[in-house]
C-alpha positions in Angstrom: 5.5 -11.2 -9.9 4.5 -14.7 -9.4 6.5 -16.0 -13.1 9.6 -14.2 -11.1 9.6 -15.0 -7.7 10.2 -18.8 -6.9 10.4 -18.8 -3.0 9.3 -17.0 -0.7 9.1 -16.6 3.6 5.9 -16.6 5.1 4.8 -14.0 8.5 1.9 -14.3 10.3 -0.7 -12.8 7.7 2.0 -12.4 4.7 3.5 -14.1 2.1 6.9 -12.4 1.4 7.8 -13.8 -2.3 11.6 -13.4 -3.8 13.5 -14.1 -7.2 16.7 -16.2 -6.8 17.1 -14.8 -10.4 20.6 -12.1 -10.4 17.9 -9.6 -11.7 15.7 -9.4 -9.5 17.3 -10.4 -5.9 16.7 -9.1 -3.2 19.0 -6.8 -1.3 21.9 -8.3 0.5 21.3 -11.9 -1.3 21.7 -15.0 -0.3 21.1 -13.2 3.1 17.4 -12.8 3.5 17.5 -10.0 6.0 15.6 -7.5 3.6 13.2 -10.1 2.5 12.5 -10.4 6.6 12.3 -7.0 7.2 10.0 -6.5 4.4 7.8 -9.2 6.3 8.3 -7.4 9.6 6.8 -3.8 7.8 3.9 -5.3 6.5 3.1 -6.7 10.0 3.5 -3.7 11.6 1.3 -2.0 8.9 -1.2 -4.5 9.6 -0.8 -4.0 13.5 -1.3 -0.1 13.1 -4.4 -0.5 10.7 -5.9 -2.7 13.2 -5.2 0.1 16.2 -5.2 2.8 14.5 -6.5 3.2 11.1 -9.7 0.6 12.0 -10.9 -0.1 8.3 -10.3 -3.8 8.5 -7.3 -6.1 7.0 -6.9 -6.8 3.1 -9.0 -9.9 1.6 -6.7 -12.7 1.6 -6.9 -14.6 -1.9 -7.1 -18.5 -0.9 -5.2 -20.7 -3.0 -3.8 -18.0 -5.4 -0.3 -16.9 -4.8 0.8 -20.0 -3.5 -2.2 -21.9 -2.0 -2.6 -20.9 1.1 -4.9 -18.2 3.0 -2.2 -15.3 3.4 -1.7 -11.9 1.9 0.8 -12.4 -1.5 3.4 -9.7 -1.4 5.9 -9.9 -4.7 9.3 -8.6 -3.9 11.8 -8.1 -7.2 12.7 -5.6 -9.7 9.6 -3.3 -11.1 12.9 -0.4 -12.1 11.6 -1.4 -15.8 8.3 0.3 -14.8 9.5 3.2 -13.2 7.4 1.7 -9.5 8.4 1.8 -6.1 5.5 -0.7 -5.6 2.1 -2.0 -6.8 -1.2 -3.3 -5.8 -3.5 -5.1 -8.1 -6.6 -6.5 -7.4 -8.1 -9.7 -8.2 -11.5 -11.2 -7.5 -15.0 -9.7 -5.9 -14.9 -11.7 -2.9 -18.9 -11.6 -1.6 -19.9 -11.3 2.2 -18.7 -8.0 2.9 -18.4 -4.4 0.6 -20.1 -4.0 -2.1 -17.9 -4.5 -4.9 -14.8 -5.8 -2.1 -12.1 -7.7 -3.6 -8.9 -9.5 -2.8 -5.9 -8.9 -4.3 -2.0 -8.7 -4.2 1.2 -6.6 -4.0 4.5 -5.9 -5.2 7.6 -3.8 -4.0 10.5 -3.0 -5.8 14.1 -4.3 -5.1 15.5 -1.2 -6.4 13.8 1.7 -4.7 16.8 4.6 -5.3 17.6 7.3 -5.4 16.3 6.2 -1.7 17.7 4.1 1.1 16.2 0.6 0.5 15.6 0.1 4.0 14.0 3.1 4.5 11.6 3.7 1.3 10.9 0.3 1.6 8.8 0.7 4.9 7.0 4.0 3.2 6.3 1.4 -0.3 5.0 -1.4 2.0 2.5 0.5 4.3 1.2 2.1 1.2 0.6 -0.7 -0.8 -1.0 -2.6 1.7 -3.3 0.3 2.5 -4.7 -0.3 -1.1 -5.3 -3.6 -1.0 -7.0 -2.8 2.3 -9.0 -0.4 0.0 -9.5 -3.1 -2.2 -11.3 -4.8 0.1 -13.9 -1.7 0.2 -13.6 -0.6 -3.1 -10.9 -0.8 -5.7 -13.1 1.4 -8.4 -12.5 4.6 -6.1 -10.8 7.5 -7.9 -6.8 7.7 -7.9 -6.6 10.8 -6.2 -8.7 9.3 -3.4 -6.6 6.1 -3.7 -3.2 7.7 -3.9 -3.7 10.4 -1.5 -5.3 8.2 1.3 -2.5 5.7 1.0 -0.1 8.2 1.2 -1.5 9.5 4.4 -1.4 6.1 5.7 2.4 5.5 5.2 2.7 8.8 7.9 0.4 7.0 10.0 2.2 3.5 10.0 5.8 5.2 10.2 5.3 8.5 11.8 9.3 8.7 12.7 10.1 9.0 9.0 7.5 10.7 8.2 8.2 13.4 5.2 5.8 15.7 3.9 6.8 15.3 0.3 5.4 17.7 -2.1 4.3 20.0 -0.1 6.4 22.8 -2.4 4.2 21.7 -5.5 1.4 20.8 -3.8 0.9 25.0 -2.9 2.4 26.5 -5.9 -0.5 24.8 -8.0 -3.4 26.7 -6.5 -5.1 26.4 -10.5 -5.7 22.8 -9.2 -8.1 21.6 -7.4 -7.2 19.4 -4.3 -8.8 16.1 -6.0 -6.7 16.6 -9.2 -4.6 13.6 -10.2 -2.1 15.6 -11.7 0.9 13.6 -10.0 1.9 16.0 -7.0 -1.8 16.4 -6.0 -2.8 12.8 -6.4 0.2 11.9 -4.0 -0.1 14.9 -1.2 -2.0 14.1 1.9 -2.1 17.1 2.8 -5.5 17.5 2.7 -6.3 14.7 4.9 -4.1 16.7 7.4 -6.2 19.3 7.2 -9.5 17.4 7.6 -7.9 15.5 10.4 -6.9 18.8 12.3 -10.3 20.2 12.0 -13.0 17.2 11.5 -11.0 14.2 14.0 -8.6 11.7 13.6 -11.0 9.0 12.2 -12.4 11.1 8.7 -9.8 9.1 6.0 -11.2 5.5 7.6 -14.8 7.2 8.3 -15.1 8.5 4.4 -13.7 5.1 3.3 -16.0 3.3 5.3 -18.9 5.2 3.6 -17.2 3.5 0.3 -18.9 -0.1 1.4 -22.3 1.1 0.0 -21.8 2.5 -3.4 -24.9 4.6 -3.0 -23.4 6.8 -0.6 -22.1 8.9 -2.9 
């Protein structure tokens, strides 16, 4: 994303990078309304993991990204890839979790068959919930990963909340509920279930427990 996007806005604890390149504009170019409202998500992602969610913020990653101490989102085109979005992470970052690192996102300018404006505030609270996971552990299984961030995006947006899946998820009872096999790895449903009957506080409580690698 960095080779592709050129310019960028910056929000409070974000970076918001864009492409000026036809290919990879952002919605509604040269107005920068989505590129805005993309900024607006992740702060209000960061806002609810702060109130609600209490695991702490992603590891901002200094002078990469563009030099300065925020959190690098890469807005443009990952169609090609068959993403909505992506999180990667980057360096150990000592001081805190045991293996906690920093790292960076990317969301997609072309997010059909859904409305961009829509799946683009589900793509941005779940990619930023990883790189808040990053920041405990990014060497976690992808179930754990996928599922957790999936919850999160209900948690973040509950008014557009959609329990996706939830067909597959119960017509595959030959899986177990930490399979990866895609409709599992991506169903919170199971953290609904341990929320309804162990407390709102067991997804950050059990990722929490993910700072000392020994708890396992």
């Amino acid at each position: 994303g960095e080779a592709i996007c050129e310019a960028f806005i910056d929000t409070e604890h974000f970076r918001v990078h864009y492409s000026n390149d036809p290919a990879h504009q952002p919605p509604g170019y040269p107005d920068l309304q989505s590129v805005y409202a993309l900024g607006a998500a992740l702060e209000k992602a960061y806002d609810v993991h702060a109130a609600r969610i209490q695991l702490g913020q992603a590891l901002p990653d200094g002078a990469a990204g563009g030099g300065v101490n925020l959190i690098d989102c890469y807005l443009y085109n990952l169609r090609e890839n068959g993403q909505f979005g992506f999180a990667m992470e980057e360096e150990f970052v000592p001081g805190g979790c045991e293996h906690a690192h920093n790292g960076y996102m990317e969301v997609s300018t072309d997010l059909a068959p859904f409305e961009f404006s829509v799946q683009m505030l589900r793509t941005s609270a779940h990619e930023y919930h990883h790189l808040v996971q990053w920041g405990v552990d990014p060497f976690e299984s992808s179930w754990f990963c996928e599922s957790t961030a999936r919850r999160v995006e209900g948690l973040v947006w509950p008014e557009i909340e959609n329990p996706r899946g939830i067909d597959e998820w119960f017509f595959r009872p030959q899986l177990p509920l930490w399979s990866e096999e895609p409709y599992r790895e991506y169903s919170p449903h199971f953290w609904h279930f341990l929320e309804a009957t162990l407390g709102d506080d067991i997804l950050p409580a059990i990722w929490r427990r993910c700072c000392d690698s020994t708890w396992k």
